[in-house]
C-alpha positions in Angstrom: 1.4 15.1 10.9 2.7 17.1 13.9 5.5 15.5 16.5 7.3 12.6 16.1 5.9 10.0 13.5 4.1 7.4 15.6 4.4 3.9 14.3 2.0 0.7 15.8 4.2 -2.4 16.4 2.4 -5.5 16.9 5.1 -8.4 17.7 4.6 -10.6 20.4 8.2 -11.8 20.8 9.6 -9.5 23.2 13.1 -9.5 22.4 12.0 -8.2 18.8 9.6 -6.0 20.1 12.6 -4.4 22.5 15.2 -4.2 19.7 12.5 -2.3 17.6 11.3 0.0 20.1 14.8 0.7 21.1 16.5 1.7 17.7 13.1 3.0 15.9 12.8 4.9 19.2 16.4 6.1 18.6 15.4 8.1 15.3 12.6 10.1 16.7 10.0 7.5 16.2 7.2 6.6 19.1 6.2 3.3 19.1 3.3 2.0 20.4 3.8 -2.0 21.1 1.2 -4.0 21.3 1.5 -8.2 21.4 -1.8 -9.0 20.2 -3.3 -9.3 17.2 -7.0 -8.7 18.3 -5.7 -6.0 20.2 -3.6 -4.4 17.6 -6.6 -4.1 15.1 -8.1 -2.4 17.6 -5.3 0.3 18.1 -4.5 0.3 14.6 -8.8 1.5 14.4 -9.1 4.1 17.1 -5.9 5.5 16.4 -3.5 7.5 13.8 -0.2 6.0 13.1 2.2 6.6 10.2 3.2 3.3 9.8 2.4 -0.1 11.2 4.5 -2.7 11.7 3.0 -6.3 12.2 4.1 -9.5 12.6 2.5 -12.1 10.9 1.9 -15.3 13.5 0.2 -13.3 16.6 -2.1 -14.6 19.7 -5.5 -13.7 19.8 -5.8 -12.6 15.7 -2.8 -13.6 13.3 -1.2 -11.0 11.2 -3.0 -11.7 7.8 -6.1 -11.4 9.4 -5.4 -8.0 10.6 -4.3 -7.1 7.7 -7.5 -8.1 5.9 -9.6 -6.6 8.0 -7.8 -3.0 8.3 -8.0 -2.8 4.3 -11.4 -4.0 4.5 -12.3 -0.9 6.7 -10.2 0.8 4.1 -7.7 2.1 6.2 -4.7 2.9 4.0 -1.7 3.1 6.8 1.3 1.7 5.4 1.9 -1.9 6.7 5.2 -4.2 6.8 4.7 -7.1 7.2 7.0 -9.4 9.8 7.5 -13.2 10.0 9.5 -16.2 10.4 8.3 -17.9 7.3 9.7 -17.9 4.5 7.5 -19.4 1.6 6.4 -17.7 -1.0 3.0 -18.3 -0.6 2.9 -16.2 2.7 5.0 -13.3 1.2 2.3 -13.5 -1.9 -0.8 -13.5 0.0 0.2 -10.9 2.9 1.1 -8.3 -0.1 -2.1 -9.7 -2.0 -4.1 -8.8 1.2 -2.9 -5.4 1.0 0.7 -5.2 3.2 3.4 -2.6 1.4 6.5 -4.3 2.2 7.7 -7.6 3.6 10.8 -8.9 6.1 11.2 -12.1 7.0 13.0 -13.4 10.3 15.8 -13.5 11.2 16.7 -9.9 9.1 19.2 -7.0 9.4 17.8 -4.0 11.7 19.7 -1.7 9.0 17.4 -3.4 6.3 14.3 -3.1 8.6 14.9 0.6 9.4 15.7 1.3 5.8 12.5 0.2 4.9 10.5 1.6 7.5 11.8 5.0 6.2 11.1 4.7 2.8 7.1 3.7 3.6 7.3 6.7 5.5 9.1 9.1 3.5 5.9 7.2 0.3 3.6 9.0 2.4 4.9 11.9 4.7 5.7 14.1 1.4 3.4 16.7 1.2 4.5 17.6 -2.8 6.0 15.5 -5.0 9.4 16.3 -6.4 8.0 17.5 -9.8 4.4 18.5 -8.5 1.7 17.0 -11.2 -1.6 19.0 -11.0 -5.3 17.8 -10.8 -5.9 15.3 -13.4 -9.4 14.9 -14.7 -10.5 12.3 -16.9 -14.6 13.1 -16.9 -16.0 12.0 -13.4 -13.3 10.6 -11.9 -10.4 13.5 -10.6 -6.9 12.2 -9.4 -4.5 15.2 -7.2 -1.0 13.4 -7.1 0.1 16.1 -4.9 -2.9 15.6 -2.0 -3.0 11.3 -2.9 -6.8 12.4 -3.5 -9.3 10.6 -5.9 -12.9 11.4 -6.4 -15.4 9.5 -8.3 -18.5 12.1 -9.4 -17.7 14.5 -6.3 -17.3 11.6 -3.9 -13.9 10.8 -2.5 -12.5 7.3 -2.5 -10.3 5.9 -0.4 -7.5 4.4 -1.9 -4.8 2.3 -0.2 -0.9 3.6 -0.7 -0.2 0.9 -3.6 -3.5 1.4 -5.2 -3.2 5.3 -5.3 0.5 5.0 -6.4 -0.8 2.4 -9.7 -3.5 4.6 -10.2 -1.4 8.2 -10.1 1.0 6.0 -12.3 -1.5 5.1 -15.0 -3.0 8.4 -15.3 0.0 10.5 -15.6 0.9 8.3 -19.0 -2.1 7.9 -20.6 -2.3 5.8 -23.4 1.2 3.6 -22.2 1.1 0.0 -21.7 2.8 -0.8 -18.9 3.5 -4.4 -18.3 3.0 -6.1 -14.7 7.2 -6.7 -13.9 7.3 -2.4 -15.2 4.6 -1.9 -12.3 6.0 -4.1 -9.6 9.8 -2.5 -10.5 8.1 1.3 -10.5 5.5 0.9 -7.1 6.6 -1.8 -5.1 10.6 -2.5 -5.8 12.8 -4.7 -7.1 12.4 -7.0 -4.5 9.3 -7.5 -5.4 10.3 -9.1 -9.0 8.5 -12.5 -10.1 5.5 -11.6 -8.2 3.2 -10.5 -10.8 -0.2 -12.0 -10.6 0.4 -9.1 -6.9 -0.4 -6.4 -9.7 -3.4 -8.3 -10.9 -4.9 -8.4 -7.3 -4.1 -4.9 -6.6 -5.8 -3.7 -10.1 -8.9 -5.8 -9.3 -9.5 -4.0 -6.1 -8.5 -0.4 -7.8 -11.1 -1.0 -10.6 -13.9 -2.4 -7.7 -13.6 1.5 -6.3 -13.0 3.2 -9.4 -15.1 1.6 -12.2 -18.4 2.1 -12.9 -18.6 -1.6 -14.2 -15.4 -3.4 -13.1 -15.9 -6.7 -15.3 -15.4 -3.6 -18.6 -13.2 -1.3 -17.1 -13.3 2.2 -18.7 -10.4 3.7 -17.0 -7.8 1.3 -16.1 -7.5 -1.7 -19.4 -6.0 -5.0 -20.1 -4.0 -5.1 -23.0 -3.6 -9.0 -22.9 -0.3 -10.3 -23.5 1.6 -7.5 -21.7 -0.1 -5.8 -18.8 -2.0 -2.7 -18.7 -2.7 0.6 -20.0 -4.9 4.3 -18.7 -7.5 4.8 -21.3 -6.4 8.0 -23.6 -8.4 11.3 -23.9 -10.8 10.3 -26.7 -11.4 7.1 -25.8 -12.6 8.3 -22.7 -14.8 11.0 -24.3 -16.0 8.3 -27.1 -17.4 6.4 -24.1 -19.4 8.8 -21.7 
């Protein structure tokens, strides 16, 4: 990405939608605000942004909806999530419908910005601290350091969380990793309690990956703890 990292904000309060601008603005950020929902979809589209921010009760299209329908087009930009609720049924479903992160009103611009960098530092690394090289398990070829997948040559697009479970799995084959393991090691602590997330996440990462996602091959259940990567042989005993 060249220039300053350009982040879509869609918050119809203005006072919010000042502050944001103002101090994102102050750490070499552009923002591009919109207060809209319909509209913001329709930026969020036509447009390249590193992160987008996106509050959840919106004129025109609310925030969940715009959520659904950019992972629907399988847009994978990095999306936190804003809103004055509180209940854990919202927080659920917007990470369910694909947002990475979540911060409810009133909160802490410190907490905000600290968050907004670490979505953007997820995906703005080029390498990964200890580069991992192609891994190929028969058709389907992971590159941790290009967040590529293919699937028999094709490439699939992947959203961050998705990639991140998948790269996880696949670097530990054979390693049951329970659901409260994955939420701590992709999404964060905060995140803890919020498991049957990881279930909704590994449903959609086995409908892109599996050649018959009701018996996965690559990604497994291993009931009464969480899930595993399918090891080498088990892999070969099965092509």
């Amino acid at each position: 990405m060249t220039g300053d990292p350009a982040i879509l904000l869609v918050e119809d309060e203005p006072d919010i939608a000042d502050l944001l601008t103002l101090h994102l603005g102050d750490l070499g950020y552009r923002i591009d605000a919109v207060a809209d929902g319909a509209l913001g979809l329709q930026k969020a589209l036509a447009e390249s942004y590193a992160l987008i921010i996106l509050d959840l009760m919106l004129p025109g299209m609310n925030g969940m909806e715009v959520c659904k329908q950019l992972r629907a087009s399988q847009r994978t930009t990095p999306i936190l999530m804003l809103t004055s609720k509180s209940e854990e049924v919202d927080k659920v479903l917007g990470l369910e419908l694909g947002a990475d992160d979540y911060v409810t009103k009133p909160f802490s611009i410190r907490e905000l910005i600290a968050r907004v960098r670490a979505l953007l530092r997820r995906v703005e690394l080029d390498q990964p601290e200890e580069e991992v090289g192609e891994l190929a398990f028969g058709d389907l070829v992971i590159e941790p350091s290009k967040r590529k997948v293919r699937l028999n040559g094709a490439a699939i697009e992947l959203t961050a969380k998705e990639f991140d479970l998948l790269a996880l799995f696949a670097q530990h084959p054979g390693r049951a990793f329970s659901r409260q393991e994955l939420l701590d090691k992709v999404w964060g602590y905060q995140y803890a309690g919020y498991s049957h997330t990881v279930n909704s996440h590994i449903n959609r990462l086995r409908s892109k990956i599996e050649p018959d996602p009701a018996n996965p091959r690559y990604v497994q259940t291993v009931w009464g703890v969480g899930y595993r990567f399918a090891e080498e042989e088990e892999l070969a005993s099965t092509e």
